[in-house]
Residue, then its C-alpha position, 0 to 999 in steps of 0.5 A: x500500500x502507498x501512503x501518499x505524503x508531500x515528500x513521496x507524491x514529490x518524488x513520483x512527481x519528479x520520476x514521471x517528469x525524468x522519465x518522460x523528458x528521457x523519453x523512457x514514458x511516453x504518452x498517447x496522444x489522448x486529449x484527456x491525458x494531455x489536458x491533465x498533464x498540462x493542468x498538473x501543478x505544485x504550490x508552495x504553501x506559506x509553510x514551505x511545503x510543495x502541494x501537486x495537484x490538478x488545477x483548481x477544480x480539475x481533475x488529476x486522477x489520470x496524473x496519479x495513475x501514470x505516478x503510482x504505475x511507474x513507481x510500481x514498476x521501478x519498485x516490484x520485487x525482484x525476489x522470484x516465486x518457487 
């Protein structure tokens, strides 16, 4: 189970934007997903901490789909099944 915090959510944030830089996560050419990626933000609060999400009353769940998919990936286990 993941437990999303602003450290992890940040690090997710940071992979996917690596990955899809590098060109290792590309994305389909689907409107609903662009529009999400294009509306995905981060705010600094007065406390300093950064805040991601989609813009104000916008939605983000495909965002978080794309995160919690890599960072599956890039963490399954490696041990193998006797």
């Amino acid at each position: 189970m993941i437990k999303f915090t602003n450290d992890n959510k940040g690090a997710m944030v940071e992979d996917m934007q690596m990955e899809m830089e590098t060109r290792n996560l590309v994305m389909w050419e689907i409107p609903e997903i662009r529009n999400e990626l294009a509306e995905f933000n981060y705010e600094v609060t007065k406390a300093k901490k950064v805040i991601y999400q989609g813009e104000e009353n916008k939605h983000d769940d495909i965002v978080t789909s794309i995160m919690l998919a890599l960072y599956a990936i890039k963490n399954r286990s490696r041990a193998s099944v006797d």
